[in-house]
C-alpha positions as CSV (number, residue, x, y, z in Angstrom):
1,X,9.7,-14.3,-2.5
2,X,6.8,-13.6,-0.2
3,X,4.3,-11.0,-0.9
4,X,5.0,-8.8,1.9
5,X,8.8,-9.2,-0.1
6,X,7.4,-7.8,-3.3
7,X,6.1,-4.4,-1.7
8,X,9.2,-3.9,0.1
9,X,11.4,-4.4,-2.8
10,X,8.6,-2.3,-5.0
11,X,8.6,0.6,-1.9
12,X,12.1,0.4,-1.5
13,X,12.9,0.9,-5.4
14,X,10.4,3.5,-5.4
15,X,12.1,5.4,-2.8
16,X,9.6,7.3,-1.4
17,X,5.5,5.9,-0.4
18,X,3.1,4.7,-2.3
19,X,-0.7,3.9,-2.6
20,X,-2.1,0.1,-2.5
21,X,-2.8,0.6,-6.4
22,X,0.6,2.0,-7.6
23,X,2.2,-1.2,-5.6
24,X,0.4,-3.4,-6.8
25,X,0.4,-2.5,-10.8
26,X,4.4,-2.0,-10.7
27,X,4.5,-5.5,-8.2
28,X,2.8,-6.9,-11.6
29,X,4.9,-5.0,-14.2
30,X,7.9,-5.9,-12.0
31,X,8.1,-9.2,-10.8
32,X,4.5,-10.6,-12.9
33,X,3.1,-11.3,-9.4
34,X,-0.9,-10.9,-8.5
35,X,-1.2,-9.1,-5.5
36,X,-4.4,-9.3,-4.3
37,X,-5.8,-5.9,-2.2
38,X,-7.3,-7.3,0.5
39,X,-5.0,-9.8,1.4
40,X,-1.7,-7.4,1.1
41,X,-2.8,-4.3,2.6
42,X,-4.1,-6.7,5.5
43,X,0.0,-8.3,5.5
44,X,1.2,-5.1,5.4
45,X,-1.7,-3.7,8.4
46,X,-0.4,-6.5,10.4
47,X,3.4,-5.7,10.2
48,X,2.9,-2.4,10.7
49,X,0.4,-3.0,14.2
50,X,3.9,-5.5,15.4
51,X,6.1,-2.3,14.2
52,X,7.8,-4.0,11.3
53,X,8.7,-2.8,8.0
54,X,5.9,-0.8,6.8
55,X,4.2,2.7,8.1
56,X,1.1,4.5,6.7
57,X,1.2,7.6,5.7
58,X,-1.7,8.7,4.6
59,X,-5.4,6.1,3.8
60,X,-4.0,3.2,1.7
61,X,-0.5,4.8,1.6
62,X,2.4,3.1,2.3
63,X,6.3,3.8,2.8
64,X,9.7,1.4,4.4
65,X,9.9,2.7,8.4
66,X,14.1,3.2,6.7
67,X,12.3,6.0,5.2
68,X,11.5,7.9,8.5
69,X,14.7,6.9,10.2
70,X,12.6,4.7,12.6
């Protein structure tokens, strides 16, 4: 399972968005996988700039785009 996996399975069990810290503490309670900061909120950056899984809503926050319908 990828990293950008991990959050979407974390976001999507959390059912509603999250900030970089709360994903990555339950992606290590969870499923015992480091996610580093840097490098996930840049994979997540990039799928949201191509329009792909992830929106921000609001600094470091982050939800599913199934959560706004889009």
């Amino acid at each position: 399972m990828s990293n950008t996996q991990v959050v979407e399975d974390v976001l999507n069990d959390a059912g509603h968005p999250l900030h970089i810290s709360d994903i990555i503490h339950l992606a290590e309670q969870r499923y015992q996988v480091t996610l580093h900061r840097d490098s996930i909120v840049s994979a997540i950056l990039k799928k949201i700039n191509a329009d792909q899984t992830f929106i921000r809503t609001a600094p470091n926050t982050f939800a599913l785009k199934t959560f706004t319908g889009k």
